[in-house]
Structures are given as structure tokens and as C-alpha cells.
Backbone bond lengths (Angstrom), bond angles and torsions (degrees), N, CA, C in turn:
res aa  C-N    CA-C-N  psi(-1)  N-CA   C-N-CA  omega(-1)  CA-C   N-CA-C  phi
1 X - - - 1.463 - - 1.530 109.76 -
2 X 1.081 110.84 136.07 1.672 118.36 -174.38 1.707 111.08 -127.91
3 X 1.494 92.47 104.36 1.669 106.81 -173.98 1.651 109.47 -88.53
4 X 1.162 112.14 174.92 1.779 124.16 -171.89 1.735 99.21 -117.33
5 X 1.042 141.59 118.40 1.376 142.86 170.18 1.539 84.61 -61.09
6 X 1.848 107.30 131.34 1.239 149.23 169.72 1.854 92.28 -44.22
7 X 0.823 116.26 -59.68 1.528 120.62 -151.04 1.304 114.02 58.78
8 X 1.771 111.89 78.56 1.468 96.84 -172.29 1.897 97.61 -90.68
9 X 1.199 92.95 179.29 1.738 115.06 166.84 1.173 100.19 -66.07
10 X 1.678 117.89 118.78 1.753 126.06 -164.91 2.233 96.41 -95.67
11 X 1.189 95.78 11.75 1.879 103.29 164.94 1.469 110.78 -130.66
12 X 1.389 90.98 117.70 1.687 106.04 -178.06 1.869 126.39 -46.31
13 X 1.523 74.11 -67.54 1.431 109.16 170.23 1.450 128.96 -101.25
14 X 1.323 113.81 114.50 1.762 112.07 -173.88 1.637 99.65 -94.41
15 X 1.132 99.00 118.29 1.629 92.91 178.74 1.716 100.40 -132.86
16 X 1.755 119.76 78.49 0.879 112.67 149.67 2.092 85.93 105.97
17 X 1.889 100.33 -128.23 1.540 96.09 173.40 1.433 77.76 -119.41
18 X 1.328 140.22 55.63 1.179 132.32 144.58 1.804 120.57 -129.84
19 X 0.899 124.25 117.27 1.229 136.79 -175.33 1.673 136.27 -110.96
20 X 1.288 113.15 118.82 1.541 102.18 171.61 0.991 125.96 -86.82
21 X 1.681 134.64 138.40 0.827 129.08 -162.73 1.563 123.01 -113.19
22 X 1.248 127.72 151.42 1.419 104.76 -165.15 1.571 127.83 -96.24
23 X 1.801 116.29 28.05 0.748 93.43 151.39 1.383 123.31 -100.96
24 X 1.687 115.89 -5.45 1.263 122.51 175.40 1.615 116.97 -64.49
25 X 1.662 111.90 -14.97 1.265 110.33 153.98 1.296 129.15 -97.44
26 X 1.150 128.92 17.65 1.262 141.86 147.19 1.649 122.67 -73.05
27 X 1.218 118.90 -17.35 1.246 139.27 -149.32 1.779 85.03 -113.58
28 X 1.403 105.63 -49.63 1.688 104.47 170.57 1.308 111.34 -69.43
29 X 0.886 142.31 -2.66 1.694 152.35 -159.65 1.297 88.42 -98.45
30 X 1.559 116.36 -70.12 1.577 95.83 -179.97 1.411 134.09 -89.53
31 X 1.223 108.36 25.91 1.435 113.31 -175.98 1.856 96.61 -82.39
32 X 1.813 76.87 -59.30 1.913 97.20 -171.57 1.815 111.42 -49.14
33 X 1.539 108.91 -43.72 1.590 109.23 168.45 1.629 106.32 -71.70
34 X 0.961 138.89 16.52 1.676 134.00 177.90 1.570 92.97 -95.49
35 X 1.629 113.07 -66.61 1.095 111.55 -172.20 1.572 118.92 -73.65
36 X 1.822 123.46 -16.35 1.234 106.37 173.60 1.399 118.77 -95.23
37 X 1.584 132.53 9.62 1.393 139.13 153.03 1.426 101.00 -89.15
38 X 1.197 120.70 -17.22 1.915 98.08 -174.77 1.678 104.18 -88.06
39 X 1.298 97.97 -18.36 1.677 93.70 175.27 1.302 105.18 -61.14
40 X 1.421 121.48 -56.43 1.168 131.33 -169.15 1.677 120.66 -52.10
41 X 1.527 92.90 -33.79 1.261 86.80 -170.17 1.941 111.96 -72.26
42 X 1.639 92.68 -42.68 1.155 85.31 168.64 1.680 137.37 -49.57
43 X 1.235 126.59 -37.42 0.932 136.59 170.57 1.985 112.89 -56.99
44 X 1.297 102.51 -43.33 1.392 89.70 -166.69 1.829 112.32 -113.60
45 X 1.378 93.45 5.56 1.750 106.59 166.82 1.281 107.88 -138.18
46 X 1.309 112.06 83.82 1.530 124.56 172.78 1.603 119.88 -73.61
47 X 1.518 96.67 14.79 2.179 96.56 -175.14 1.698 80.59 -83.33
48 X 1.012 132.58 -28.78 1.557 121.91 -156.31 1.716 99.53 -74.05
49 X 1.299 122.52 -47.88 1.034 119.10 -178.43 1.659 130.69 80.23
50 X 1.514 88.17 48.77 1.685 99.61 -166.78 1.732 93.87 -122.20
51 X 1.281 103.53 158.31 1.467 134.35 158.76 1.031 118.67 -99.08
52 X 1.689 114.56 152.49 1.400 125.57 -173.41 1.750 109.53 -65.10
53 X 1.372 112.92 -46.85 1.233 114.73 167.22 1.883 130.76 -52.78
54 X 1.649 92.26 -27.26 1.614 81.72 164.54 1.604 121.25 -95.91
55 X 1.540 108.01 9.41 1.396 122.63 168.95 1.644 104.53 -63.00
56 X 1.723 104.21 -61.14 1.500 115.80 -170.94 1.434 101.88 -77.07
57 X 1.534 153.22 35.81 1.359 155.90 134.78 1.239 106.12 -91.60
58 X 1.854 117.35 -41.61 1.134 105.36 -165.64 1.653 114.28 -62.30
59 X 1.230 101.84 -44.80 2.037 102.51 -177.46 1.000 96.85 -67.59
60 X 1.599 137.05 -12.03 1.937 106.06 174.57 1.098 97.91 -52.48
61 X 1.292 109.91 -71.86 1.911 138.36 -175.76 1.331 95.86 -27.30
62 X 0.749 127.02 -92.25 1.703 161.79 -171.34 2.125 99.36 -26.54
63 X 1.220 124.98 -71.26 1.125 143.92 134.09 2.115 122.94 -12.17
64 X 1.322 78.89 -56.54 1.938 84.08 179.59 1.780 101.57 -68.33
65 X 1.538 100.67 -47.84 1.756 117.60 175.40 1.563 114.79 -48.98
66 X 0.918 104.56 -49.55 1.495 104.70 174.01 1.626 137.47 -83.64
67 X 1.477 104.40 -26.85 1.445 107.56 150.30 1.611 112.31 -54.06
68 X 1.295 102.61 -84.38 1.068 127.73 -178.37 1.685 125.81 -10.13
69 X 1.431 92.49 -62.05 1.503 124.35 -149.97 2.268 76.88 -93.56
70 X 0.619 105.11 -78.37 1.618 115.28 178.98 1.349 100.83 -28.07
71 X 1.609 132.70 -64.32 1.090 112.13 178.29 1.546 139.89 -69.14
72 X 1.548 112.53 -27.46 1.316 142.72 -175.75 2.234 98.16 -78.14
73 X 1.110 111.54 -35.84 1.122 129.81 154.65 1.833 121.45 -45.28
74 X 1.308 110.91 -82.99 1.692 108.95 153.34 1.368 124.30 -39.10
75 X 1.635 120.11 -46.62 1.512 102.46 162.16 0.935 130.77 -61.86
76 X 1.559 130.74 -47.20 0.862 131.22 169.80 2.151 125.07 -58.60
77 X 1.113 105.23 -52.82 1.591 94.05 -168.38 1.519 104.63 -103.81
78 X 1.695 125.29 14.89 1.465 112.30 157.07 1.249 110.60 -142.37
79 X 1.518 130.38 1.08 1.742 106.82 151.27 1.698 88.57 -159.91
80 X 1.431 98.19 83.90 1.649 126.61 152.36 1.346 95.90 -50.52
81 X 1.440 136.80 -53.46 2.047 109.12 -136.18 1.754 83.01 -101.67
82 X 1.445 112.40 -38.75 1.520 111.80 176.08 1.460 111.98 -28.86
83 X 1.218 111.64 -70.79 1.735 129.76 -164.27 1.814 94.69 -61.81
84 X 0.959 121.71 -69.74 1.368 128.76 174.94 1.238 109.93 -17.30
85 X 1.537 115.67 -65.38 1.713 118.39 169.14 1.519 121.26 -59.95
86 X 1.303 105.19 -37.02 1.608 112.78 162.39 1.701 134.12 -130.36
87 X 1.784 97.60 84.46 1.286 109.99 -171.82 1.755 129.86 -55.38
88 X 1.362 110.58 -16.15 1.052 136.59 160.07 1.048 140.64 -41.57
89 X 1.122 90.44 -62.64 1.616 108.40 175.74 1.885 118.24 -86.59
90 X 1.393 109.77 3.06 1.746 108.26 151.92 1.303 100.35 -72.32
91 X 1.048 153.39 4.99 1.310 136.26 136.78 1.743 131.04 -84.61
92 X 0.853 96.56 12.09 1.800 100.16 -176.33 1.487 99.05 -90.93
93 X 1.077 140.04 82.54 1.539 117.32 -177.89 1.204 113.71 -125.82
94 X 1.358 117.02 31.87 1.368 122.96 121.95 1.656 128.55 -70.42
95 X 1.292 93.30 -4.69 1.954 89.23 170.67 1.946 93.02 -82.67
96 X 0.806 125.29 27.56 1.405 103.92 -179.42 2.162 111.78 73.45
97 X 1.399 87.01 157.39 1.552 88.42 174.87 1.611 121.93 103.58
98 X 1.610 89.69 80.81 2.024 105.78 -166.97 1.437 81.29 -121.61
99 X 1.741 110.48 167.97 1.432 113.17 -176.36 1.981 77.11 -141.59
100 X 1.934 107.22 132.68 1.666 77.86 148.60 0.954 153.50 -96.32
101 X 1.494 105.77 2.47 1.756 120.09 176.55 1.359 109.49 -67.59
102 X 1.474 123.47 -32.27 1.452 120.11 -178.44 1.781 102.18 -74.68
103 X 1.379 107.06 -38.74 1.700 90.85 -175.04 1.547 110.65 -106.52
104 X 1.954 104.15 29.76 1.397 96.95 148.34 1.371 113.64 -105.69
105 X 1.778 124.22 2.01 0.995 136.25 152.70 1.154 110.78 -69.13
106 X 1.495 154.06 -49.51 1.467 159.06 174.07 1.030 115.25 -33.38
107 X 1.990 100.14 -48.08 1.285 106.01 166.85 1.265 141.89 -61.35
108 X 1.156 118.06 -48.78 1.895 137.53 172.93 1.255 100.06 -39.03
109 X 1.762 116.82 -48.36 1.275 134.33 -159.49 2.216 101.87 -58.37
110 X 2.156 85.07 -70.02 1.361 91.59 174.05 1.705 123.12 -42.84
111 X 1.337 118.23 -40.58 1.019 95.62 -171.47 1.642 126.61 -105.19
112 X 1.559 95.77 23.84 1.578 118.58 161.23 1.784 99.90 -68.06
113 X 1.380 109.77 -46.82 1.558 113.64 176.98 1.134 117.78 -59.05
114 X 1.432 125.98 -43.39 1.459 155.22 -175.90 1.699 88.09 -43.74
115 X 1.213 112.90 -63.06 1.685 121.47 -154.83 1.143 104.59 -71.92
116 X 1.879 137.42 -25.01 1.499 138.73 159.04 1.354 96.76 -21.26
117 X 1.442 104.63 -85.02 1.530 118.02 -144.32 1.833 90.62 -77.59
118 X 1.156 140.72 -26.80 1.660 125.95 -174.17 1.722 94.43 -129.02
119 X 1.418 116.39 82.61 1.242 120.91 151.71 1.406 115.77 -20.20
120 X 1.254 113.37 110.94 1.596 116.00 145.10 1.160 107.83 176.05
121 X 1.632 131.26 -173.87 1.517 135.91 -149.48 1.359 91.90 -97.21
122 X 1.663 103.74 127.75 1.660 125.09 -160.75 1.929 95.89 -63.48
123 X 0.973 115.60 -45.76 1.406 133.83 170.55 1.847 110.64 -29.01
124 X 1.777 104.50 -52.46 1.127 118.88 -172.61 1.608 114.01 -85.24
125 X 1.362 106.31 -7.68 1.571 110.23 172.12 1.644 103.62 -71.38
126 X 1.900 101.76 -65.28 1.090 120.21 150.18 1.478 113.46 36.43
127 X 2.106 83.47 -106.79 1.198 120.56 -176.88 1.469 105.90 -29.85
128 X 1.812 112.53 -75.92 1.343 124.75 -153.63 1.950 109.61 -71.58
129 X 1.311 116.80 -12.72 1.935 122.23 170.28 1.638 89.59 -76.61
130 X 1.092 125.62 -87.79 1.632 129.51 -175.47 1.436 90.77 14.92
131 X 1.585 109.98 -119.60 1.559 106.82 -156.02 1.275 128.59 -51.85
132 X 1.889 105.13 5.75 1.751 86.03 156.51 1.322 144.84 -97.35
133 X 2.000 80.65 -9.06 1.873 93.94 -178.27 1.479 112.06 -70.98
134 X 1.369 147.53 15.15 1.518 132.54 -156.47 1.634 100.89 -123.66
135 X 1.129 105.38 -7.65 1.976 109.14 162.63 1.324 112.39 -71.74
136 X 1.615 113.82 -53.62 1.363 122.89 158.07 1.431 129.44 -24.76
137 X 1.479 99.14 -69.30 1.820 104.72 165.98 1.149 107.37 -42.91
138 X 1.108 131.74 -61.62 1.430 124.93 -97.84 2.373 62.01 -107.98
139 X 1.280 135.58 -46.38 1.339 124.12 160.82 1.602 121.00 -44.66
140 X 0.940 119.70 -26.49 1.575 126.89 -165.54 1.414 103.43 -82.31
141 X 1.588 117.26 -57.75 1.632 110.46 162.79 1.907 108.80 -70.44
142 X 0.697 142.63 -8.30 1.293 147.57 156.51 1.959 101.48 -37.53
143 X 1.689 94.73 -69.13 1.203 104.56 -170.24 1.318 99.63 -71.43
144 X 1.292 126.96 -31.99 1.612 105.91 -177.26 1.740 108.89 -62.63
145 X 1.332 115.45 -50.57 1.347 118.63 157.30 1.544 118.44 -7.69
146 X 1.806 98.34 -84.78 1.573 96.20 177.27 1.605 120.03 -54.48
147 X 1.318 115.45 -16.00 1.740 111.93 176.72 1.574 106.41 -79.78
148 X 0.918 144.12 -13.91 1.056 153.82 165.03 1.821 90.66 88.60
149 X 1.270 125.21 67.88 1.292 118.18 -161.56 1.924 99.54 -149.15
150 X 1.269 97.83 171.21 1.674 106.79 -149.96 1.679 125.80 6.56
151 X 1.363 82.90 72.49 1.545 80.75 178.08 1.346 117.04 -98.90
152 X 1.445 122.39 165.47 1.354 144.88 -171.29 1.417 112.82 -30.41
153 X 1.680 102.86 165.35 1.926 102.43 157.90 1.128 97.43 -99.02
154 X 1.712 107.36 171.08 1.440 141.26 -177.95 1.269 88.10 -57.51
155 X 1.684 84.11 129.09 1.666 96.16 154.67 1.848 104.23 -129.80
156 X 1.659 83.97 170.99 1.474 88.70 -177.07 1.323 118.80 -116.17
157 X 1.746 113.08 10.79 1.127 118.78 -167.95 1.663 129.51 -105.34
158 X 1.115 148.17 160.30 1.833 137.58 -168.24 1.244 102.62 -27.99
159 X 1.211 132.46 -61.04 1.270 141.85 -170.69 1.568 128.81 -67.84
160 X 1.211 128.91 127.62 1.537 115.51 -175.91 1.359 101.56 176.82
161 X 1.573 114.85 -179.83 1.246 135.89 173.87 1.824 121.56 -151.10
162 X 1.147 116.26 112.88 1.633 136.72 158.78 1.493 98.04 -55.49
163 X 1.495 89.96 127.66 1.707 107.53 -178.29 1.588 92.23 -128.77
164 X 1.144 126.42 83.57 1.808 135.30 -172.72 1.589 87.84 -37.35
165 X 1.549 118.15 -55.93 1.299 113.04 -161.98 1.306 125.63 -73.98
166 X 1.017 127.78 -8.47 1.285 132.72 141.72 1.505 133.48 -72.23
167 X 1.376 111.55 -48.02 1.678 121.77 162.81 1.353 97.72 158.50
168 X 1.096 117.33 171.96 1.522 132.68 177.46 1.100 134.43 -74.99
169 X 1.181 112.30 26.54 1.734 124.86 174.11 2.050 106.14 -81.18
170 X 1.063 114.89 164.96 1.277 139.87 146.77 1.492 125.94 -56.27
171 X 1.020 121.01 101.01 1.276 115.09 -161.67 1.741 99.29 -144.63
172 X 1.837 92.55 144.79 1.698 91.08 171.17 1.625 125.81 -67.46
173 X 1.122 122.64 132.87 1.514 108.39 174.76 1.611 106.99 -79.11
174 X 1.499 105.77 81.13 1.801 106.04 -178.35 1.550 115.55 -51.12
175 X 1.699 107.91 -20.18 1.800 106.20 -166.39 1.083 101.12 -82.10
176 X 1.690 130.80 -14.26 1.336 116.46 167.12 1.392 128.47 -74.56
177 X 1.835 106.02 -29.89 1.538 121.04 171.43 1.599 104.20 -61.20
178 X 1.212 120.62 -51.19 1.355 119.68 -172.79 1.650 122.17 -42.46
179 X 2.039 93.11 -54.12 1.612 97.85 172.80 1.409 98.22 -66.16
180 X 1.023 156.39 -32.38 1.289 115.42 -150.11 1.501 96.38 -102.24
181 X 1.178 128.12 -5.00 1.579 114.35 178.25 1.688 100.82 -105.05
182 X 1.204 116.92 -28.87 1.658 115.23 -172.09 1.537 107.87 -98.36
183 X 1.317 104.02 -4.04 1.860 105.77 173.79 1.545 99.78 -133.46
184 X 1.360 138.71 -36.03 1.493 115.19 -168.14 1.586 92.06 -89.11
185 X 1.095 118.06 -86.24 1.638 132.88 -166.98 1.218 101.44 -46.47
186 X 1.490 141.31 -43.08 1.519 130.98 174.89 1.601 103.44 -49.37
187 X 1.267 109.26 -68.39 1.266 110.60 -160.22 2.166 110.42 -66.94
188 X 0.825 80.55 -12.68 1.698 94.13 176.69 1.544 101.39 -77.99
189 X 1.229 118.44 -54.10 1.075 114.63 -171.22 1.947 114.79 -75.91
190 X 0.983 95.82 -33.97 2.196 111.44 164.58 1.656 92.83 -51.20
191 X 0.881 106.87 -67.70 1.734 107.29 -152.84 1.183 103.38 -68.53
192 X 1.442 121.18 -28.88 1.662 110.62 -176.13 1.594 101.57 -78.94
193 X 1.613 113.89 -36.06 1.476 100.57 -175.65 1.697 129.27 -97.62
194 X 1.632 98.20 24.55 1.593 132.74 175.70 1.716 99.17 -91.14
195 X 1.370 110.37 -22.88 1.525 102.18 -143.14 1.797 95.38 -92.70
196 X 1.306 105.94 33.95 1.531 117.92 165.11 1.634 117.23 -178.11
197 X 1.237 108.46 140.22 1.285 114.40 174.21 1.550 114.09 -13.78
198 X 1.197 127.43 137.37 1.575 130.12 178.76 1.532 112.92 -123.51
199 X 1.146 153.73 -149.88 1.607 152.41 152.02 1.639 90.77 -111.36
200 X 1.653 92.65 135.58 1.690 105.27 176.91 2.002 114.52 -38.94
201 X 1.274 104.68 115.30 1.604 100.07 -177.00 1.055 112.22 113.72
202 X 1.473 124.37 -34.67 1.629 111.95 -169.41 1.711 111.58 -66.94
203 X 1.356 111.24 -54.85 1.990 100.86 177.79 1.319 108.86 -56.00
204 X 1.461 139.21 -16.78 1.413 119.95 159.75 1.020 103.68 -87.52
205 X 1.322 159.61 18.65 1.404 150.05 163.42 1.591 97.18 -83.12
206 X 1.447 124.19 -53.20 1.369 131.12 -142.60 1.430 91.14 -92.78
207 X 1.784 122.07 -21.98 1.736 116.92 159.83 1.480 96.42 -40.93
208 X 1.143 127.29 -87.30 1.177 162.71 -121.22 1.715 98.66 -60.68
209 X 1.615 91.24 -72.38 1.692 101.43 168.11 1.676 117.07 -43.03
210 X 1.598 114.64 -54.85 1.125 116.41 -174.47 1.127 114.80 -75.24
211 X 1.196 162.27 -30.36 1.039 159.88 -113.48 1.982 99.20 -136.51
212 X 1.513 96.32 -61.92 1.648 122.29 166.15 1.912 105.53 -41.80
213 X 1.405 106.05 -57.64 1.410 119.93 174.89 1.803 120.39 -39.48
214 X 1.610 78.60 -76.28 1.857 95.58 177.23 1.626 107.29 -38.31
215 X 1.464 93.66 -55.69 1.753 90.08 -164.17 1.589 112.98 -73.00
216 X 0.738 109.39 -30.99 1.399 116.37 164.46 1.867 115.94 -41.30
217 X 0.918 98.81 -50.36 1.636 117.29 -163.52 2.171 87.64 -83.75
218 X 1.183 117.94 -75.48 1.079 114.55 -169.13 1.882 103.23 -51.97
219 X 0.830 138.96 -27.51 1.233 132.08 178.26 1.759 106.68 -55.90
220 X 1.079 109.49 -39.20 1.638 110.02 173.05 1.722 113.38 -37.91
221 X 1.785 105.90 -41.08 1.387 118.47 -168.72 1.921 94.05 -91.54
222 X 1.139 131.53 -42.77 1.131 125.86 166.62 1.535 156.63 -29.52
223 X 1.210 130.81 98.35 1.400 123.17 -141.03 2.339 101.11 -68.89
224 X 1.264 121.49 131.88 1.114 93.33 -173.91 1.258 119.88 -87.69
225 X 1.853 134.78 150.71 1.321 104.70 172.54 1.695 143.74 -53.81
226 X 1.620 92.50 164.82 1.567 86.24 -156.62 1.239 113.89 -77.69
227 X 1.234 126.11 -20.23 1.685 142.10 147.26 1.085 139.64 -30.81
228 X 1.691 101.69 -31.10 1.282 130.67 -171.48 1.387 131.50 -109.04
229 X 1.650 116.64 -63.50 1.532 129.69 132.20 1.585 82.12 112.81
230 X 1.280 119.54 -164.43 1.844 110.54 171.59 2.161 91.33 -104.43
231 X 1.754 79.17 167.52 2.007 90.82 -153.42 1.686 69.29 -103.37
232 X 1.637 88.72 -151.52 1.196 117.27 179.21 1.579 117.22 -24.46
233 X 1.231 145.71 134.60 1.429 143.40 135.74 1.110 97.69 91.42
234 X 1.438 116.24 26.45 1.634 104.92 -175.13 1.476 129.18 73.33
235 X 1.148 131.82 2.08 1.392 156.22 150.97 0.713 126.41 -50.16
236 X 2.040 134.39 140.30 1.334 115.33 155.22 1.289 116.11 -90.15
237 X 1.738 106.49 -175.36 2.052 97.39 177.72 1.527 100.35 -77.23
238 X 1.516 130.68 -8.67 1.741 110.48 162.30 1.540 112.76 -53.23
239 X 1.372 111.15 -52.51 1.382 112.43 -175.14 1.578 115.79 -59.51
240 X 1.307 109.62 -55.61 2.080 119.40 -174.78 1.627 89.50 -42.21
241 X 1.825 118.18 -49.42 1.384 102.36 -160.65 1.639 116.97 -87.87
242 X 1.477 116.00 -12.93 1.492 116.35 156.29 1.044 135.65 -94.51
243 X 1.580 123.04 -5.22 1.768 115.67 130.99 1.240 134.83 -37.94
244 X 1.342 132.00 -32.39 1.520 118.93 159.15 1.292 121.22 -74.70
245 X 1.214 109.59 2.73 1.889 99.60 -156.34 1.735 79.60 -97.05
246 X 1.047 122.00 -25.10 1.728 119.49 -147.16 2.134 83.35 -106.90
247 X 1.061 120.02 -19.18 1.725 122.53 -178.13 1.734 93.97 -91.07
248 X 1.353 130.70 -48.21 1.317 129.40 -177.15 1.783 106.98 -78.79
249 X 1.155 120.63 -27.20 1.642 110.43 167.06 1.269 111.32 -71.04
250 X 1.317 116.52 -68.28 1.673 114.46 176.37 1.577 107.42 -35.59
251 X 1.220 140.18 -39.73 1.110 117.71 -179.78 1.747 115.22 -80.85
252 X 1.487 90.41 -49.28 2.053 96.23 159.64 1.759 96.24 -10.51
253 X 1.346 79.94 -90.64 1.983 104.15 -152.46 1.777 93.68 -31.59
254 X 1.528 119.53 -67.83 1.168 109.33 -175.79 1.900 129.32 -36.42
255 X 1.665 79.87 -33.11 1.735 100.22 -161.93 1.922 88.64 -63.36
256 X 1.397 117.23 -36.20 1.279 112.42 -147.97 1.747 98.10 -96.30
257 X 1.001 118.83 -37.97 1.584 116.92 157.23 1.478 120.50 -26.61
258 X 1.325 100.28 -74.82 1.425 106.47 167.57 1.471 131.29 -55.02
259 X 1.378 120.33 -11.16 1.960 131.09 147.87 1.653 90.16 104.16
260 X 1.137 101.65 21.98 1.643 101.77 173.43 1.722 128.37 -67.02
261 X 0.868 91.53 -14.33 2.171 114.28 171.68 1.091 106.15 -96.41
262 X 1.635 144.42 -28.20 1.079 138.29 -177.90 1.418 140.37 -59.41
């Protein structure tokens, strides 16, 4: 079956010459599911040992990390010489242009800060953010979806999607593969293996694998940027940068079996 991307209106709300836009409510989508599964969790998995109040610090943190780290991320690991010539404009980010390896680096970062003010083993924060960040994703390509933006390569097979704004080829809609493996099944798979005591490290190991994994694999269906092209080995830089995440979990998980975080 061969569908037509909607081309919806990428502003939700017209309010006047000010407008919301929907991926900035996508971005609230996972803020609001961060804090209404972390309540939960606290309440009904008390090995973690968190309060509601260090829930509402964590998304300051958590939030600053991912702007932050996401945008400083795109400058840095997909148009370094661009920005360089125009320093300026790393601040425009309403032109578009988040990376998530940089603001899953933002993150690690934020919640190195996180642990100042609520002492405890950075590992064990870790653990207890994991199964809430993958609703988030799994909204964030949602919204890329509704932008009609990084979409797939040509395919030649039953299945596909016309992106007018790109051109009239056949193409995979990868932002739908993405949510459903980096937001449904990630987070399916977090919460089921949250839903009991673990050894310090293992649910950030199985982020790492899963998350590192998926994207890895959907990048095959992914159109690469045009700036960029595929690097080394035939790869894109999604893949170069989620090969470590999925080589450093697999060892995590092992590391944490063995009570090595403890």
C-alpha cells in the first residue's frame, strides 16, 4: 500500500501571529509522561527510593539536558564547519535541528547535577529516568512525522510513503518505524523489566542496547542527511553514534549482573 504524507499544518495552534507548534507539543508530551510515570513509579516501586519532589528537579535537569545537549549535539556531530561560519545561528532553533545522542549526552551531564542537590549513585538515577524517557521519543519522531521531516529512503517495495515535500518518490516513513520501536516497544520493554528489583545498572544497560539497537536497524530505512551522505562502512553518523551505546550496554548489563555498580 502506498500512502501520500498528510502535509499537515506544522502549528497546532494559530493564535493571532503567534503560534504553537506541534512539535513543541510533542516535546510537552514527554515531559508531562516523565512526570506522570515517575509518580507512579515511585509509588508502586519503592526499591528505587525516590520522592515526588525529586521527580519535579529531575525534568528541570533532565529538560535543560536535552535542549541543550540536543542542540549543541547537531552542531557539533552534523554540521560542525556550517555553524563555525555562522555562529549565530546555533541559536536559532526554531530553524529546526536537535541531535539525540547529544541530548542523551545533556542528559548524563544533567543528571550528574541532579545528584548535587539528591545524593545518590548516578547509575541509580540512571536506572529509575530509563523507562520514562521512551514515551518522549517515541512523541518527538511523532512530531517529526507531523513536520513532514526526516523521512525515509526510496523504497521499491508494497509498502511506502510520498513525502510531496521532498519529491515524489516512494519512500519509507522511518518516523513511524522509529516511534514504534524507540517509543512503543522500548518503553514496553523498560517498564516490564523495571517492574522488579534489577542489579544497580542493568535498566540503563538495556536503554542503551535497546534504544542503540532500534536506531541502528531503522537507519537502514532512513534517508541520510544530505550534508552528510553515509561515513565509514557504509553507515550513517545515526548508526557510528549508536554502535557504542549498544557495545557499552552489553557490557553494562554484564558489568551489573556481576554486582559491579553496587
Amino acid at each position: 500500500m502506498i500512502f501520500t504524507h498528510p502535509q499537515f499544518d506544522p502549528t497546532a495552534i494559530h493564535l493571532g501571529s503567534f503560534g504553537i507548534h506541534w512539535y513543541g507539543l510533542m516535546y510537552l508530551t514527554g515531559f508531562v509522561a516523565f512526570l506522570l510515570l515517575g509518580r507512579y513509579q515511585v509509588k508502586h516501586k519503592p526499591w528505587f527510593n525516590w520522592s515526588e519532589a525529586m521527580i519535579d528537579d529531575a525534568l528541570f535537569y533532565g529538560a535543560l539536558g536535552v535542549i541543550l545537549g540536543g542542540r549543541l549535539g547537531y552542531v557539533v556531530f552534523y554540521q560542525a564547519s556550517y555553524f563555525i561560519q555562522h555562529p549565530l545561528e546555533i541559536f536559532a532553533v526554531w530553524q529546526g535541528g536537535m541531535s539525540f545522542h547529544g541530548g542523551f549526552i545533556g542528559v548524563l551531564v544533567a543528571m550528574f547535577l541532579f545528584n548535587k542537590k539528591h545524593p545518590q549513585p548516578w547509575l541509580t538515577t540512571m536506572d529509575f529516568i530509563a523507562p520514562l524517557v521512551p514515551i518522549g521519543l517515541g512523541a518527538g519522531r511523532m512530531g517529526n512525522f507531523i513536520n513532514g521531516e526526516l523521512w525515509g529512503r526510496v523504497t521499491d517495495g508494497s509498502f511506502g510513503m510520498i513525502f510531496p515535500q521532498a519529491d515524489n518518490l516512494v519512500r519509507h516513513p522511518s518516523q513511524l518505524y522509529e516511534f514504534a520501536l524507540e517509543g512503543v516497544v522500548l518503553f514496553i520493554l523498560l517498564w516490564w523489566f523495571s517492574n522488579k528489583q534489577r542489579p544497580t545498572g542493568a535498566i540503563s544497560a538495556l536503554f542503551l542496547i535497546g534504544y542503540g539497537g532500534f536506531r541502528f536497524i531503522v537507519e537502514y530505512a532512513r534517508q541520510p542527511d544530505d550534508f552528510l551522505g553515509l561515513l565509514g562502512l557504509g553507515l550513517s553518523m545515526g548508526q557510528w553514534l549508536s554502535l557504542p551505546m549498544v557495545l557499552v550496554g552489553i557490557w553494562m548489563l554484564r558489568a551489573a549482573y556481576q554486582k559491579r555498580f553496587e
